[in-house]
C-alpha positions in Angstrom: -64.3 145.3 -57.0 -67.9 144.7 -57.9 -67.5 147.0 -61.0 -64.7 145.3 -62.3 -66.7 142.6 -64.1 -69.1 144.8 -65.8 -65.8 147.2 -67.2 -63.8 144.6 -68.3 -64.1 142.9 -72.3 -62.8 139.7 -73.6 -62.2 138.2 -69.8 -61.6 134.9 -68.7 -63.6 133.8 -65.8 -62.5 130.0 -64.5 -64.6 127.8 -62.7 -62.8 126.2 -59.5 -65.2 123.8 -58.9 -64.2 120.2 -58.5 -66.0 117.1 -58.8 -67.8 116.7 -55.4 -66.2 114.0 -53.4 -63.1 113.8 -55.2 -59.7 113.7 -54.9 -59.5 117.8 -55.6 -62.3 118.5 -53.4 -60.7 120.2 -50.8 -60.4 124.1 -50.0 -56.9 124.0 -50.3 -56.9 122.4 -53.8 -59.6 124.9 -54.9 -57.6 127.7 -53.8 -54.7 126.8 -55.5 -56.5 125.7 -58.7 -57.8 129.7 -58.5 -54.1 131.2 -58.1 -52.8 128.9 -61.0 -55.4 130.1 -63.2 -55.6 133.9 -62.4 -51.4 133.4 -63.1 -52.1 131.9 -66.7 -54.5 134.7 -67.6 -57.6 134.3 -66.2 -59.7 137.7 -64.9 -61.3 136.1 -62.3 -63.3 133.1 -60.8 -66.4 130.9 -60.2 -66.3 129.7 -57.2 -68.7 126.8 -55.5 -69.9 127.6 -51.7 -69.3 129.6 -48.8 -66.4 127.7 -47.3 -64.2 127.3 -50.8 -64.9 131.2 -51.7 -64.0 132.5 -48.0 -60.8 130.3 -49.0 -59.7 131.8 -52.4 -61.3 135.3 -51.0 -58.3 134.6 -48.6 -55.3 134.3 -51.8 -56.9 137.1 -54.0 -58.0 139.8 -54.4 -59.5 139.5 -57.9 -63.2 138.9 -58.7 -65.1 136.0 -57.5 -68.3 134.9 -58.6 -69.8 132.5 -56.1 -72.7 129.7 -56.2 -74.4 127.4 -53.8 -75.6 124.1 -55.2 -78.0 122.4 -53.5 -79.6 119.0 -54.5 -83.7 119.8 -53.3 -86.4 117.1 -52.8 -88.8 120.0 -53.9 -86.9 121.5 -56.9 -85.2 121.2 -59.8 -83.3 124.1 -59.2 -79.9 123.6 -57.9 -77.4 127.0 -58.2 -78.0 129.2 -55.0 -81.8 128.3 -54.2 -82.2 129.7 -50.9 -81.7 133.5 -49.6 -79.2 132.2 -46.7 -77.0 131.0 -49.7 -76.8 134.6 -50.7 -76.3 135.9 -47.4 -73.4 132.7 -47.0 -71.4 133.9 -49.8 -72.2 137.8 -49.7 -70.2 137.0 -46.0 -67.5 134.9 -47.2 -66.3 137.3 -49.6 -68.3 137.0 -53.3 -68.1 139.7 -55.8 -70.9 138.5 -57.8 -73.5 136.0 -57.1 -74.9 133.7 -59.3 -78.6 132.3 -59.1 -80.6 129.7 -61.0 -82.8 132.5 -63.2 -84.8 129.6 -64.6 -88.6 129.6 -63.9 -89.1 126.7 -62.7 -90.8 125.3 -59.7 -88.5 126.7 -56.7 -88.4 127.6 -53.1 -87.8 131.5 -53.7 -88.5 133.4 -56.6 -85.9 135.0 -58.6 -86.7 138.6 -58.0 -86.3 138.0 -54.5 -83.0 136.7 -54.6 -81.5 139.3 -56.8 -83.1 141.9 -54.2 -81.4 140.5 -52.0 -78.1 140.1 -53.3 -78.0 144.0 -54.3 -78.3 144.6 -50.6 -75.4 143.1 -49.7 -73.9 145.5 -52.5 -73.3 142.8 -54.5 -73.7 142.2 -58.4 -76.6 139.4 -59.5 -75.2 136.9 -62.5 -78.2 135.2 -64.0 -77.9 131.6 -64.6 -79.8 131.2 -67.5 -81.2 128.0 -69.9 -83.3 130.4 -72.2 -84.2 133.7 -73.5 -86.8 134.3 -71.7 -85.0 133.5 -68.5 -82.6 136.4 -69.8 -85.9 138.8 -70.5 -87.2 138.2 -66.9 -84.1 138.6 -65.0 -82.9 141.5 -66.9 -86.2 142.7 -65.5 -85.9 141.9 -62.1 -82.3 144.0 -61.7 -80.0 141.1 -62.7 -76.4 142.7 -63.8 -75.3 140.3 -66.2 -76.8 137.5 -67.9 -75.3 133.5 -68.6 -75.6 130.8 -70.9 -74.8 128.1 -68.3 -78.0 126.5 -67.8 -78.7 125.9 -72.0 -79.4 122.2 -72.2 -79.3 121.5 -68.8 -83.1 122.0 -67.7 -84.1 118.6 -69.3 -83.2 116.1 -72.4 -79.8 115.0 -73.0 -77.0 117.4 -72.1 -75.1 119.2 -74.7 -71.6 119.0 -75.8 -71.3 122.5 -77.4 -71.9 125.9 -76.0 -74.9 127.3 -77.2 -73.9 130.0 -79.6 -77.4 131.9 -80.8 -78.2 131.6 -77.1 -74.8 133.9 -76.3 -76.1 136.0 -79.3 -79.3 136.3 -78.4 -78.8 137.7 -75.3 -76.6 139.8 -76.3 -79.7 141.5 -78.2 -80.6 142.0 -74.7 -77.7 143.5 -72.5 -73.7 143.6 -72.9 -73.4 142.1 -69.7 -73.4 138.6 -71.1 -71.2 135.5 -69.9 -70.6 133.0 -71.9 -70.2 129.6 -69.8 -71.5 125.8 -70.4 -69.6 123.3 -72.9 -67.0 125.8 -73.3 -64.0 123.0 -73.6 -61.9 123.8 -76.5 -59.9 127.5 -76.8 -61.7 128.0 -80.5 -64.8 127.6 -78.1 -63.8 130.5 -75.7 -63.5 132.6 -79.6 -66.7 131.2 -81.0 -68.4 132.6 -77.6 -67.0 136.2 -77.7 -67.4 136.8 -81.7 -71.2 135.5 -80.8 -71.8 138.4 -78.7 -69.9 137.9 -75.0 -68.2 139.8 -73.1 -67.1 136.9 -70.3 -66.3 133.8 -70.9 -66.5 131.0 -68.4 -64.4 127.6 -68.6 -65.1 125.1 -65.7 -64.3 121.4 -66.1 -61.6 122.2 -69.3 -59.2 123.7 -67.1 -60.3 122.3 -63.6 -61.8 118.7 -63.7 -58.9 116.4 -64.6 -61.5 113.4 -64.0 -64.0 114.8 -67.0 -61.0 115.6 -69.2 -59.4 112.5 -69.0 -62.9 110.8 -69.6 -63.4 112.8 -72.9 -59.6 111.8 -74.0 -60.6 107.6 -72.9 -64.2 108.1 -75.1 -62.3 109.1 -78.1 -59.8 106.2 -78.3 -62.1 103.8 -77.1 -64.3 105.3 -80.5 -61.7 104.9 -82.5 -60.6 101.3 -81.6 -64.0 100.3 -81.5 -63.6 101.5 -85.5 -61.1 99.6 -86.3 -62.3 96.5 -85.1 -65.5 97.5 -87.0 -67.5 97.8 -84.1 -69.7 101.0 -82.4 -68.7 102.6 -79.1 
């Protein structure tokens, strides 16, 4: 199964992953939202911790990529931090594990943890915000290499996947996923004619709360225009 993601072209990857707290947040939710979107097309999924990828591990067999996020008082870094998160998620059933590859101030470095997820026989997806994140964890043994982290390491966020990012990496490795922003179908294009081979779609398909927010920000714009004010 591990090989599957490095074989496959032009897949769909869809992040389960629901707001934390809400009214989806539940294992049996996330689990369904996985089944419904592996039956409209989707290759396989990004799952959020231990407990909610031993639950779709339990409904599929197709390929999971699984995170930890952490909120640390020491460090910015959030996606699997820790080597127990590996070791979590290598036990509840992960095909690929996904790390913050950023190189920032954090508790373990990068090399480490994509050490150790290869010894669980396990393939290492670098979350990355930059090229040089890419360079470094290329270096280090990392399988496959994301966009997901482009904006996100400081300043406001972005509303648009980062394109010459996707490209540039690219440059780099095949192996490159394409996830972050990606909230429109001509997005999902844009991202493989830059240079993808995966492409990863999170709150689009699986957030109801963020998609209903984008739909309320765009009327509120547009009555806001017609009464001559600004949003």
């Amino acid at each position: 199964m591990q090989q599957t993601l490095l074989t496959l072209e032009n897949g769909l990857i869809v992040s389960c992953q629901p707001v934390k707290d809400g009214p989806m947040d539940t294992a049996a939710i996330v689990a369904a939202y996985g089944q419904a979107a592996l039956a409209g097309g989707a290759v396989g999924l990004r799952i959020e911790s231990a407990d909610y990828v031993r639950a779709v591990r339990a409904v599929t067999e197709r390929p999971i990529i699984g995170l930890v996020k952490r909120d640390l008082t020491d460090s910015p870094v959030r996606i699997t931090p820790l080597i127990e998160d590996v070791d979590a998620l290598a036990e509840a059933g992960a095909d690929v594990i996904a790390y913050d590859a950023t190189q920032r101030l954090r508790p373990v470095p990068t090399a480490d943890l994509a050490a150790r997820i290869h010894a669980h026989g396990k393939l290492a997806m670098a979350d990355c915000s930059v090229l040089d994140d890419a360079r470094q964890a290329l270096a280090e043994g990392a399988d496959m290499v994301g966009s997901t982290l482009a904006g996100y390491t400081g300043g406001p966020e972005p509303t648009e996947p980062d394109l010459a990012l996707i490209g540039a990496m690219r440059a780099l490795t095949s192996n490159v996923v394409a996830e972050g922003c990606i909230r429109l179908p001509h997005h999902a294009g844009a991202a493989l004619a830059a240079g993808a081979r995966l492409v990863v779609v999170g709150s689009a398909i699986t957030r109801p709360e963020h998609v209903t927010s984008w739909f309320r920000a765009d009327m509120d714009r547009q009555v806001a225009a017609q009464h001559g004010v600004s949003a």
